[in-house]
N, C-alpha and C positions, 0 to 999 in steps of 0.2 A: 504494500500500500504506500504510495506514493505521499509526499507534506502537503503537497495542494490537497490531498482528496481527507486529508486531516483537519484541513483548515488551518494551517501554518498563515501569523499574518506577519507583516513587517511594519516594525515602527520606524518612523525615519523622525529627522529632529521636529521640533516642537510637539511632538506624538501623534502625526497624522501615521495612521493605521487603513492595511487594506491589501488586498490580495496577494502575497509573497510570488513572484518571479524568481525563478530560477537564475543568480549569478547579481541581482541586485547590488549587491556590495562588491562586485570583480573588480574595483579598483582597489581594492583593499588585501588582493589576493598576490602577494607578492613572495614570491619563495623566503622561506626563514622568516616570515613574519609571524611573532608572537602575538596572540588573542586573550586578554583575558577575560573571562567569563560570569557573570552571575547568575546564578541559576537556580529555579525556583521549580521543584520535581512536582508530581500531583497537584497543577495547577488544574483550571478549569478547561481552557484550550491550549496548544502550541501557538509562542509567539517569538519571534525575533524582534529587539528592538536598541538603539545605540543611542543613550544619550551622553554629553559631554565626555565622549570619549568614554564610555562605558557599554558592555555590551552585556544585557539583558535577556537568556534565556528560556522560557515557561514552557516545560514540557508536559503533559499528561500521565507519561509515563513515574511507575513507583522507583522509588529508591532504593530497590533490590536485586539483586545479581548485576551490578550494572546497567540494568535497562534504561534506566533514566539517562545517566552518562553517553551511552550508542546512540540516544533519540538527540542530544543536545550535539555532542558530534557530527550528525544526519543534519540537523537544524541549519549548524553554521556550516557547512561545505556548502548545502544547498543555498543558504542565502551568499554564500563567497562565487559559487558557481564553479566547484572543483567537485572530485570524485573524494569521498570521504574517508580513502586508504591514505589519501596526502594529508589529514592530519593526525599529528600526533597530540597525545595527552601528556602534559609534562608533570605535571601536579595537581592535585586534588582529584584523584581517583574516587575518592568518599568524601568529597568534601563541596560544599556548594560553591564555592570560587575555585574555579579553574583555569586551569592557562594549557591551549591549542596550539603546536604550531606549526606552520603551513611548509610541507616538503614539497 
């Protein structure tokens, strides 16, 4: 199952919200660049959102076996518009900040 057919939305600045495209943020996608994450598990929908330099999370997915961590990974490839084997988790495998970074 694909993030559109989840309802994956994008926040962009001042918090307009609304359909997520695939690679929306591909300017951001630059080898070796670090992500750092907040991330908020068992929310009500999937959302990506960046404000002041922060990126913003909200998966549906539980906080068990990794699930949650796969779907925020899934989240930000799809909003960078890469395949989600280029990124890596550098830290906070169980933790709600995390840092991604783009191979």
């Amino acid at each position: 199952m694909g993030l559109a057919s989840r309802g994956l939305a994008l926040g962009g600045a001042g918090g307009q919200h609304g359909a997520m495209k695939k690679g929306d943020w591909a300017e951001l996608a630059v080898s070796g660049a670090e992500f750092s994450v907040k991330v908020t598990p068992r929310a009500r929908r999937n959302a990506v959102s960046r404000e002041a330099g922060q990126i913003r999370i909200t998966v549906t997915a539980a906080p068990e076996d990794g699930r949650a961590t796969a779907a925020v990974a899934e989240a930000l490839a799809h909003a960078l518009g890469v395949a989600k084997t280029r990124l890596t988790l550098l830290r906070g495998a169980v933790a709600r900040d995390k840092v991604f970074r783009l191979d």
